[in-house]
C-alpha positions as protocol buffer text, in pm:
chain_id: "A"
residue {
  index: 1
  type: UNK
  ca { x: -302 y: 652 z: 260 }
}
residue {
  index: 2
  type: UNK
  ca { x: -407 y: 1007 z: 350 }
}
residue {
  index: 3
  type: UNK
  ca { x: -456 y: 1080 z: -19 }
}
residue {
  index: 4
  type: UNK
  ca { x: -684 y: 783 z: -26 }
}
residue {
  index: 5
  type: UNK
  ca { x: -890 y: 903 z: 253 }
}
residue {
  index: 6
  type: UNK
  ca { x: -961 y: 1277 z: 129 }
}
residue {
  index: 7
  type: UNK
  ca { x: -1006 y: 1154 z: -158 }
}
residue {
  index: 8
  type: UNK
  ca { x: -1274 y: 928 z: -12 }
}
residue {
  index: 9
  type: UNK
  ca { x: -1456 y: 1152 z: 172 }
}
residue {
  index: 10
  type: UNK
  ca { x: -1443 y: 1446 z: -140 }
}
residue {
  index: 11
  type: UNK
  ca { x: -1387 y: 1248 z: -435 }
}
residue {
  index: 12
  type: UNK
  ca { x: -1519 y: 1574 z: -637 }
}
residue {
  index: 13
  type: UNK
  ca { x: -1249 y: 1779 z: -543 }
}
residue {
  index: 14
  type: UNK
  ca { x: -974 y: 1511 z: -508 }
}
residue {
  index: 15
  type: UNK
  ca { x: -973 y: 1295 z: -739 }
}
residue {
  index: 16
  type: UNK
  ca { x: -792 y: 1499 z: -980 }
}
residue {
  index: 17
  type: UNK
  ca { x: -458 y: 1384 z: -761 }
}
residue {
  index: 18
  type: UNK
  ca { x: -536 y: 1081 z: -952 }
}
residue {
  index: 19
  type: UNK
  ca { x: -491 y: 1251 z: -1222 }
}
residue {
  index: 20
  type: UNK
  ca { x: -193 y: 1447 z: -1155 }
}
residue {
  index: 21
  type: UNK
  ca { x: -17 y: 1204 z: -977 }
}
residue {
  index: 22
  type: UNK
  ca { x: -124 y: 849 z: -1147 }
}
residue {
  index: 23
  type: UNK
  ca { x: 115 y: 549 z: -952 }
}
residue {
  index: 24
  type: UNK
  ca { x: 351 y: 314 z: -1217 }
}
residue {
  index: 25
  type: UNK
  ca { x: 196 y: 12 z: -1230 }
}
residue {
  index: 26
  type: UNK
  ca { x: 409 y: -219 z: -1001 }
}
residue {
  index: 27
  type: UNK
  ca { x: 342 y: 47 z: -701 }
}
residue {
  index: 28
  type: UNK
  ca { x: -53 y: -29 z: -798 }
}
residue {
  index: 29
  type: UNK
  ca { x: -22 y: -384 z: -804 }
}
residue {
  index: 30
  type: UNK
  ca { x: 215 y: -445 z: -480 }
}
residue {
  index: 31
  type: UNK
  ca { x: 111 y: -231 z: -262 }
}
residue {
  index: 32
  type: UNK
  ca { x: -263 y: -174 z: -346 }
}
residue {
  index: 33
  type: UNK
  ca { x: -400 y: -439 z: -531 }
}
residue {
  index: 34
  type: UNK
  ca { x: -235 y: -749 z: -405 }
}
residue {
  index: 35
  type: UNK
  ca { x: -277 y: -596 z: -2 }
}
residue {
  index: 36
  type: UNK
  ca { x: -617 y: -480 z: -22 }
}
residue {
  index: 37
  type: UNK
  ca { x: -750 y: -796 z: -234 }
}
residue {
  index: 38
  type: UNK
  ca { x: -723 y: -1013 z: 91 }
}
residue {
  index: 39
  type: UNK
  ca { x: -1000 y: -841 z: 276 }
}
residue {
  index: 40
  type: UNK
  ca { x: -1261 y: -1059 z: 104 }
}
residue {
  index: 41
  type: UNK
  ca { x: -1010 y: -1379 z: 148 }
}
residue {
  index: 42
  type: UNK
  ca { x: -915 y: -1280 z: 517 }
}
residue {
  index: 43
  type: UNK
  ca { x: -1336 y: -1256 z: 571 }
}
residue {
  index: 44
  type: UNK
  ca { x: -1424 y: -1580 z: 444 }
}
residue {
  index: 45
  type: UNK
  ca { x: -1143 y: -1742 z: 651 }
}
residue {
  index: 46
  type: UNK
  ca { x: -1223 y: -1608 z: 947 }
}
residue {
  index: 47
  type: UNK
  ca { x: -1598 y: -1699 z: 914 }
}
residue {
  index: 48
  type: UNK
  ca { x: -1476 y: -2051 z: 812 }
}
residue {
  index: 49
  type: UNK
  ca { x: -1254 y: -2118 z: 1131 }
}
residue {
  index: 50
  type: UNK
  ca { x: -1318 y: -1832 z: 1409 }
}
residue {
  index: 51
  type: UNK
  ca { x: -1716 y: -1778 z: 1323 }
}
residue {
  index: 52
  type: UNK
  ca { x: -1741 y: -2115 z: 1188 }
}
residue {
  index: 53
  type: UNK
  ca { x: -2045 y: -2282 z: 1426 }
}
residue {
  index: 54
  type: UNK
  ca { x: -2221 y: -1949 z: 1299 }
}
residue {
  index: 55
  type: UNK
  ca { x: -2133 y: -1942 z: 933 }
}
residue {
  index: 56
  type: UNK
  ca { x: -2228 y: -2345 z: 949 }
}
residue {
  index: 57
  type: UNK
  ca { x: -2584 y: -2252 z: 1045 }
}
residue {
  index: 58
  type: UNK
  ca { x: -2670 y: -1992 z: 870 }
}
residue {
  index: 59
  type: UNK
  ca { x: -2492 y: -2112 z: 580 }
}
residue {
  index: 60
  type: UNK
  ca { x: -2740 y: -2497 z: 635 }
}
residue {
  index: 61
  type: UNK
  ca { x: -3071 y: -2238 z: 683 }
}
residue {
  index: 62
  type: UNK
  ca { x: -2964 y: -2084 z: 333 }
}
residue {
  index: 63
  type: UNK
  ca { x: -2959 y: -2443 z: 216 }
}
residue {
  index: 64
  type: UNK
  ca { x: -3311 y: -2551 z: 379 }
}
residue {
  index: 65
  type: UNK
  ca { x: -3453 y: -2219 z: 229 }
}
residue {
  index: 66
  type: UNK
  ca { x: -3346 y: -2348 z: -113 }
}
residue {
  index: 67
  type: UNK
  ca { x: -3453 y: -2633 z: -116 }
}
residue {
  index: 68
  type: UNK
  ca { x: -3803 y: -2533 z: 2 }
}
residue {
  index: 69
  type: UNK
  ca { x: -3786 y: -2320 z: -283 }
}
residue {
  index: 70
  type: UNK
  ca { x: -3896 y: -2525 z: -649 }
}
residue {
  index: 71
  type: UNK
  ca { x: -3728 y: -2265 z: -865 }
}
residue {
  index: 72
  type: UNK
  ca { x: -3415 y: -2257 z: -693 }
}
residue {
  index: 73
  type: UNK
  ca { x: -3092 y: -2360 z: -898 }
}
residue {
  index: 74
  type: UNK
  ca { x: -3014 y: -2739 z: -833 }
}
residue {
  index: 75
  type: UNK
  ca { x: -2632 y: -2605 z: -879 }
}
residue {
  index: 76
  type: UNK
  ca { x: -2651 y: -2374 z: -632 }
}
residue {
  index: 77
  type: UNK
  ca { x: -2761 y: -2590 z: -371 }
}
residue {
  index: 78
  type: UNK
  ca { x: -2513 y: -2880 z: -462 }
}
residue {
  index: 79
  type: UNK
  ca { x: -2254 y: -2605 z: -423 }
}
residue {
  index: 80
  type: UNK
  ca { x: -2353 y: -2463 z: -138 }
}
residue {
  index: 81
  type: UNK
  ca { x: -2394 y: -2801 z: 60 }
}
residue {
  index: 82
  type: UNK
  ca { x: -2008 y: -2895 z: -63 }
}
residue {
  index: 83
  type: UNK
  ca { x: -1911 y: -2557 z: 101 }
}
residue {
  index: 84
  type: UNK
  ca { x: -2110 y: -2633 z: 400 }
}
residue {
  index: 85
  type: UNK
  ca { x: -1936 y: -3001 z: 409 }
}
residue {
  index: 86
  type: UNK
  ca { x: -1592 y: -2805 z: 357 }
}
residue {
  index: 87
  type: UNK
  ca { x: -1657 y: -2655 z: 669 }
}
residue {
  index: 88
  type: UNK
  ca { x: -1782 y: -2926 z: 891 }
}
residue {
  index: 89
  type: UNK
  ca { x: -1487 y: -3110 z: 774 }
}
residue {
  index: 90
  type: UNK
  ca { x: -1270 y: -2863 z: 827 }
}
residue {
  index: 91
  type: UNK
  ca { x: -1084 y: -2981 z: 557 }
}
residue {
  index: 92
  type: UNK
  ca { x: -776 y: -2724 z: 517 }
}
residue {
  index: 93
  type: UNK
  ca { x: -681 y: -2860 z: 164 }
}
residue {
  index: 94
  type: UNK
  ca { x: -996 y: -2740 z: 20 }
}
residue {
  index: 95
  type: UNK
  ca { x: -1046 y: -2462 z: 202 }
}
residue {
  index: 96
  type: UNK
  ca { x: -713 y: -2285 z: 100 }
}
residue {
  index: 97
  type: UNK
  ca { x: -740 y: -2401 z: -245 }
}
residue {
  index: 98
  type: UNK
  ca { x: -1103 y: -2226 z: -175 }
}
residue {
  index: 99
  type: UNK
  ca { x: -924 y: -1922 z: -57 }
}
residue {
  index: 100
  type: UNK
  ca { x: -688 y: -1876 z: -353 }
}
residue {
  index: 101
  type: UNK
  ca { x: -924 y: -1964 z: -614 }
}
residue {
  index: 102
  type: UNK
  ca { x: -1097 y: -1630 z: -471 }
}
residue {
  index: 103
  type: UNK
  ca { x: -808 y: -1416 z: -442 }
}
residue {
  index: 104
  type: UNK
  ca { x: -697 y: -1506 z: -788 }
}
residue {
  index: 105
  type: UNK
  ca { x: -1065 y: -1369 z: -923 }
}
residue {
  index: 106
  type: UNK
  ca { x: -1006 y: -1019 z: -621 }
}
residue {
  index: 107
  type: UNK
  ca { x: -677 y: -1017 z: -839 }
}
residue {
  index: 108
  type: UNK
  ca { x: -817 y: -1042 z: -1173 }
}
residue {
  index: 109
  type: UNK
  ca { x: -1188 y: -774 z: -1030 }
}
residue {
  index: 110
  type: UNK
  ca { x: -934 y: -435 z: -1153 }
}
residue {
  index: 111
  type: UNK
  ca { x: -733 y: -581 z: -1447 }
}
residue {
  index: 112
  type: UNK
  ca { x: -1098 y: -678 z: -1618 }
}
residue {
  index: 113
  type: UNK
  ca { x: -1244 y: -322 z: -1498 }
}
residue {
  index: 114
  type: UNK
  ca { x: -959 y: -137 z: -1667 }
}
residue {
  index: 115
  type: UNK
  ca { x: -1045 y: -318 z: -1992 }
}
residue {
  index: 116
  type: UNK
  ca { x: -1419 y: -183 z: -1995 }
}
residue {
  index: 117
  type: UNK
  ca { x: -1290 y: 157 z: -1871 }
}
residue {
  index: 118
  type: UNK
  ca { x: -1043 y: 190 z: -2129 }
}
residue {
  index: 119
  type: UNK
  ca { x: -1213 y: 97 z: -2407 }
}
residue {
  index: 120
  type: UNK
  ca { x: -1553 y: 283 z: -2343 }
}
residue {
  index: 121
  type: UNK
  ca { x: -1333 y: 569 z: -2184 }
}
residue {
  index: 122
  type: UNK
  ca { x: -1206 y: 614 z: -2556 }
}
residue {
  index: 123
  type: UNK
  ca { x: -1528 y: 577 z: -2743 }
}
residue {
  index: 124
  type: UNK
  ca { x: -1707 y: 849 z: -2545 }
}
residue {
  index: 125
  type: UNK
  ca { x: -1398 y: 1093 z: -2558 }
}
residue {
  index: 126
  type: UNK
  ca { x: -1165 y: 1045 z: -2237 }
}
residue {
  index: 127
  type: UNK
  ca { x: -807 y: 1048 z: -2218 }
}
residue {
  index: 128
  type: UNK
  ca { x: -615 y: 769 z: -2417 }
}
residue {
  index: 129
  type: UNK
  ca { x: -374 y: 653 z: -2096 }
}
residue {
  index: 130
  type: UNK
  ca { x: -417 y: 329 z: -1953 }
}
residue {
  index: 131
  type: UNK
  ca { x: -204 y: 421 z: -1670 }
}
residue {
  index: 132
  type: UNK
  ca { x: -459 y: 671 z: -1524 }
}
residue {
  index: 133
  type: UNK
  ca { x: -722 y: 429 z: -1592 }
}
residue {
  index: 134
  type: UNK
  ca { x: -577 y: 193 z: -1403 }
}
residue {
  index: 135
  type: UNK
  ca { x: -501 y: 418 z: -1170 }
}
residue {
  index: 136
  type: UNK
  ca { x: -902 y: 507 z: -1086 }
}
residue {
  index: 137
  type: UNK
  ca { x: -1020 y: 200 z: -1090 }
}
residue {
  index: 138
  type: UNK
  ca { x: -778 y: 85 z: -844 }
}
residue {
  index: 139
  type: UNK
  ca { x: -895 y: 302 z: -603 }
}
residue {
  index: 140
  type: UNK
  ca { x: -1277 y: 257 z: -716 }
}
residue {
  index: 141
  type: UNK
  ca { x: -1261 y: -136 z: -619 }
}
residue {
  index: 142
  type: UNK
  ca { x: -1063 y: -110 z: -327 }
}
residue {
  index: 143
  type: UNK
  ca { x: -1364 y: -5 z: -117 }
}
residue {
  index: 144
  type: UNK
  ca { x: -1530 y: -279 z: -246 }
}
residue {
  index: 145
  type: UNK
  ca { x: -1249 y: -525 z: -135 }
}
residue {
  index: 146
  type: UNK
  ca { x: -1262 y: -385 z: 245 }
}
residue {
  index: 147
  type: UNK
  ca { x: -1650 y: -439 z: 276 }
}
residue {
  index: 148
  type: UNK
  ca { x: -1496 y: -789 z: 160 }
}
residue {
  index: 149
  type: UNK
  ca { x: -1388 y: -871 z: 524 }
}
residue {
  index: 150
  type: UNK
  ca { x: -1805 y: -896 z: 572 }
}
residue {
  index: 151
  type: UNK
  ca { x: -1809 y: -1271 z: 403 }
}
residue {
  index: 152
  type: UNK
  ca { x: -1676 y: -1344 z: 772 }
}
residue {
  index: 153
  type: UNK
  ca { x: -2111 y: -1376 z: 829 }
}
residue {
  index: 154
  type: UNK
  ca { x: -2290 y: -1556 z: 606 }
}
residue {
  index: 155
  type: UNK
  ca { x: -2590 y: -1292 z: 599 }
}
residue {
  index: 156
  type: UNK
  ca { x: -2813 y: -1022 z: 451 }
}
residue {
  index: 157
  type: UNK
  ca { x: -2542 y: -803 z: 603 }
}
residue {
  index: 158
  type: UNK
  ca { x: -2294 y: -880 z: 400 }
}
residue {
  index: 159
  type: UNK
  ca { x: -2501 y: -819 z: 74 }
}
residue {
  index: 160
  type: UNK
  ca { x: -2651 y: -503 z: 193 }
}
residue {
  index: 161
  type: UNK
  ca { x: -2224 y: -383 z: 214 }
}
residue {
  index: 162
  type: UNK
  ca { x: -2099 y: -523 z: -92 }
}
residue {
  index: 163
  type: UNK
  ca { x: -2395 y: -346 z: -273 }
}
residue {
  index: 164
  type: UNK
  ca { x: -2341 y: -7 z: -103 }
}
residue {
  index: 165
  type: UNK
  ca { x: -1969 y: -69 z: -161 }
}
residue {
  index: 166
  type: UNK
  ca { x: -2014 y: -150 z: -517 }
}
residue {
  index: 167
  type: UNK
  ca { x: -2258 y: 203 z: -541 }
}
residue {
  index: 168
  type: UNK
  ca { x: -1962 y: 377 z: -425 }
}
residue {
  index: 169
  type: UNK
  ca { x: -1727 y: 214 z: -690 }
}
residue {
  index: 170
  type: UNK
  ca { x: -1937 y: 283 z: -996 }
}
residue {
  index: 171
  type: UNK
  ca { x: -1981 y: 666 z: -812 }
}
residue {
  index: 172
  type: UNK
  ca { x: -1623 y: 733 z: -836 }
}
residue {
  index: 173
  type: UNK
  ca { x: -1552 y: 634 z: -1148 }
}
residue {
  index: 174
  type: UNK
  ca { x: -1860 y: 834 z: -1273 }
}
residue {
  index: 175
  type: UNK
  ca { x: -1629 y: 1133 z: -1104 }
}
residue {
  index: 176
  type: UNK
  ca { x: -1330 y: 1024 z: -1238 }
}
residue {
  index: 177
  type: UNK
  ca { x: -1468 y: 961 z: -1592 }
}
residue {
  index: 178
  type: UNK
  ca { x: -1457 y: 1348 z: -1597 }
}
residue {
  index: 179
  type: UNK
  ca { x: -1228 y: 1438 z: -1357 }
}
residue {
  index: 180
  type: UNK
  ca { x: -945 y: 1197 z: -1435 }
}
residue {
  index: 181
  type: UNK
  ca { x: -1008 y: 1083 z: -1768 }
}
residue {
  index: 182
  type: UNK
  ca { x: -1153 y: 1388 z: -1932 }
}
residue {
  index: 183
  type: UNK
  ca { x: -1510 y: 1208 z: -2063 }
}
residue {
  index: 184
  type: UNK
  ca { x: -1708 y: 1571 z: -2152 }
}
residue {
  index: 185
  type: UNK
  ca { x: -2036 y: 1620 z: -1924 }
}
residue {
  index: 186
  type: UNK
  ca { x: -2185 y: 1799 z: -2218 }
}
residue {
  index: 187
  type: UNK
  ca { x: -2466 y: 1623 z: -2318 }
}
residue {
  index: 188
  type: UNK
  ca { x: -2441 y: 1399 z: -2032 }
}
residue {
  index: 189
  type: UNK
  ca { x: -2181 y: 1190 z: -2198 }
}
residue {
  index: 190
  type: UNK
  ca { x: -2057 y: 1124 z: -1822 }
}
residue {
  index: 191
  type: UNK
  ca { x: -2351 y: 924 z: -1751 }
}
residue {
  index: 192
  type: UNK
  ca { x: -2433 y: 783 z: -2019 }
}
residue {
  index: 193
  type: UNK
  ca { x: -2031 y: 653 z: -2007 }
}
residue {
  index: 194
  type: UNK
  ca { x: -2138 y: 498 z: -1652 }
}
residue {
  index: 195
  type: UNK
  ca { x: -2430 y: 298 z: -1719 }
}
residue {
  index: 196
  type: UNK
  ca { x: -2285 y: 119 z: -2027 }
}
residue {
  index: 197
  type: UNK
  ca { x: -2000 y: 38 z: -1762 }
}
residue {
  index: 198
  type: UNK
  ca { x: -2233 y: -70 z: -1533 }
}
residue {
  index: 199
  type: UNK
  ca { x: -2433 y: -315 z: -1761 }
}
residue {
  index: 200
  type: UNK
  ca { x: -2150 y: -496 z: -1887 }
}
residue {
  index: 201
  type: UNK
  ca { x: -2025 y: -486 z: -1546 }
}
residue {
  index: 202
  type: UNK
  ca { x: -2279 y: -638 z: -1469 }
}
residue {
  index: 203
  type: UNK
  ca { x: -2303 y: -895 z: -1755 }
}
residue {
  index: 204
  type: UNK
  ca { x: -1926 y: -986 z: -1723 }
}
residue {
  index: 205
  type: UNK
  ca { x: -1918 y: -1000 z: -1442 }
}
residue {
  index: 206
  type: UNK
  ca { x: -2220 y: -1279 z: -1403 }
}
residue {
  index: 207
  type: UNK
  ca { x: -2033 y: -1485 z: -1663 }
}
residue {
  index: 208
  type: UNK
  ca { x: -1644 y: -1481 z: -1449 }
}
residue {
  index: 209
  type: UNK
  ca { x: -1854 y: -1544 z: -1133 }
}
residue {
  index: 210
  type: UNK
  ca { x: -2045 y: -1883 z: -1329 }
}
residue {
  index: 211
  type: UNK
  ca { x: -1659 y: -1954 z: -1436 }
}
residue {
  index: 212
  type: UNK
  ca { x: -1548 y: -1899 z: -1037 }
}
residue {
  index: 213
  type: UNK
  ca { x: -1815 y: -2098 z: -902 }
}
residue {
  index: 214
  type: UNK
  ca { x: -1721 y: -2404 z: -1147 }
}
residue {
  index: 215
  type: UNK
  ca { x: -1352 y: -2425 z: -1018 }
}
residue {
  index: 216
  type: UNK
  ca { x: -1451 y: -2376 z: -680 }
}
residue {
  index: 217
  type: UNK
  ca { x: -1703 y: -2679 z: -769 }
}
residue {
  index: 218
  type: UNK
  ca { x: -1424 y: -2906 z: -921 }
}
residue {
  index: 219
  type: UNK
  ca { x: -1186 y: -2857 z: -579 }
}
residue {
  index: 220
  type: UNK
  ca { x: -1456 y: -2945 z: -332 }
}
């Protein structure tokens, strides 16, 4: 945890421990991925059961704001309102089916990250090792999971933390890409490295959360 934390708050200096000391795979996955994945879970159930009068109303403004809205996506109101019924209900069959429909996608965030990584890591010159991939994007998405606990409020709050949180991600792989994976900065191959990661990031990430949304849809 303390090699976490510096590396944190100096991820230019750092985060070559990543690359010096890259964890096997089950240490990754047990105590890192699997841990750190229920932030987001442990904030949505707390906003459905301990904040749940508050995530019920602004979760039914979001609604009325949609549907005052003639572009907005018939879908995503129909989903929203069987979330919001969910909740009134307090049906716990749904809601933990809910729950580990989400942690299964937290679960699957790195192992779909490490693909892009790899793959582009290779075409623009990094290091051919998985393991050290792995490795850095572990610890690029697990600030991303702990501004997770903010789906507790249903609010502009939360979005303005998942972006920063998701900033920081794509930063430290941007560091890493050089630092741990050995992509040159000559000719700003770096950054060019991050924004292709970033727009199929982007991309892919649009289609698995279309693909979420639909078995969340079916279970409601």
């Amino acid at each position: 945890m303390k090699e976490l934390i510096k590396i944190y708050l100096n991820p230019k200096e750092n985060l070559t421990y990543v690359k010096n000391n890259p964890k096997p795979y089950g240490k990754l996955f047990f105590f890192y991925v699997l841990p750190f994945s229920l932030f987001p879970i442990l904030g949505y159930l707390i906003g459905f059961t301990v904040l749940k009068d508050s995530y019920i109303s602004s979760l039914s403004k979001f609604i009325e704001m949609l549907k005052a809205d003639p572009k907005a996506s018939v879908s995503t109101i129909q989903y929203a309102t069987k979330v919001l019924t969910m909740i009134q209900n307090n049906d716990t069959v749904k809601m933990f089916s809910f729950l580990f429909i989400a942690w299964i996608f937290e679960i699957f965030k790195p192992i779909f990250l490490t693909g892009l990584v790899y793959f582009f890591g290779k075409a623009f010159g990094g290091e051919d090792n998985p393991l050290k991939v792995f490795n850095l994007v572990v610890l690029a998405v697990i600030p991303v999971w702990i501004a997770g606990i903010s789906y507790m409020v249903n609010s502009p709050v939360n979005a303005f933390l998942m972006f920063l949180s998701s900033f920081y991600m794509f930063y430290l792989i941007f560091v890493g890409a050089e630092k741990v994976l050995g992509i040159p900065s000559e000719n700003s191959k770096n950054f060019q490295f991050i924004v292709v990661i970033v727009i199929f990031y982007v991309i892919l990430s649009g289609i698995i959360g279309l693909l979420q949304t639909n078995l969340m849809e079916r279970i409601l």
